[in-house]
N, C-alpha and C positions, 0 to 999 in steps of 0.2 A: 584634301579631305572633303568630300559631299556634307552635307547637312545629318542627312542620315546617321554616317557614322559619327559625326563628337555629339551627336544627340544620346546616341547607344554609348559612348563613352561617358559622356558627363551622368547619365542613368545610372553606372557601375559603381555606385559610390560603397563606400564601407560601411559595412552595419554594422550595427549600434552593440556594444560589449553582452555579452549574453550574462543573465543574472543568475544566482544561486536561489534556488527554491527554499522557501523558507516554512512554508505551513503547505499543508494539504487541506484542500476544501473535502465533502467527504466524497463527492464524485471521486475526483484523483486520486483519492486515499484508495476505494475500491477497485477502481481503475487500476491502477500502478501492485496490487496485490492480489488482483482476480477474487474480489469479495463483491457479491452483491449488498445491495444498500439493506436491505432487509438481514441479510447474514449478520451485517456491522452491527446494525442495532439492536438484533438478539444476543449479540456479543456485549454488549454494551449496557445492555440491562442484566447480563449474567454477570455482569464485573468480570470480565475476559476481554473486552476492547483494549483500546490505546486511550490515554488521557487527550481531551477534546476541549476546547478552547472558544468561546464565543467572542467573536467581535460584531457586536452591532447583533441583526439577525442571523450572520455568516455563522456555522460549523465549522472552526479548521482544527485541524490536524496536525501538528511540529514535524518535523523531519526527525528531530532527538526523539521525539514520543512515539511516532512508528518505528523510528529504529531500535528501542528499549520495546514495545511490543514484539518485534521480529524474534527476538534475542529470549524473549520469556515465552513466545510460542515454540523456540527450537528448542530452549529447553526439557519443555512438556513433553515433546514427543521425542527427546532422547531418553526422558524418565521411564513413557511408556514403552519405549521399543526395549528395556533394559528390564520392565516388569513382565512384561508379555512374551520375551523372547523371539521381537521380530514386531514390524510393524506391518503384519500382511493383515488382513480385514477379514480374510477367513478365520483366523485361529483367532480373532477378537469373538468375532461370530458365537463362535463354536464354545466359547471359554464363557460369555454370557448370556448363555440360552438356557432358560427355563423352562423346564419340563414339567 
């Protein structure tokens, strides 16, 4: 064996156990749900957010507490596709427009 190679060998080591995500900062939280940070926070002073967590100065976010958001957002819009008959954006339109 040249140098070279048990150099690239001894390099190939194992990495390190990969962890379970446990909070969401609130980047990640929009990130990972395609919500701008602005959307979050109008949600959030509507009382429609996820339960949010301060440690220190940090914003985080629970994995339980997005997943219990996930779960009361599909509700929502199973309520409305069930009041509205369909969840298309026209016939929302069309159903609250003021003349």
């Amino acid at each position: 064996m040249t140098k070279q190679i048990r150099k690239r060998a001894c390099a190939r080591r194992a990495l390190p156990p990969v962890y379970e995500l446990g909070a969401y900062s609130v980047y990640g939280f929009c990130l990972a749900h395609g919500l701008s940070r602005r959307k979050l926070y109008y949600m959030l002073e509507a009382g429609e957010g996820p339960r949010i967590m301060k440690c220190g100065t940090r914003t985080l976010i629970s994995v339980e507490a997005a997943q219990r958001w996930r779960r009361a957002r599909e509700r929502m819009a199973a309520v409305s596709r069930r009041r509205y008959g369909g969840h298309s954006i026209r016939k929302l339109r069309t159903q609250h427009r003021k003349y």
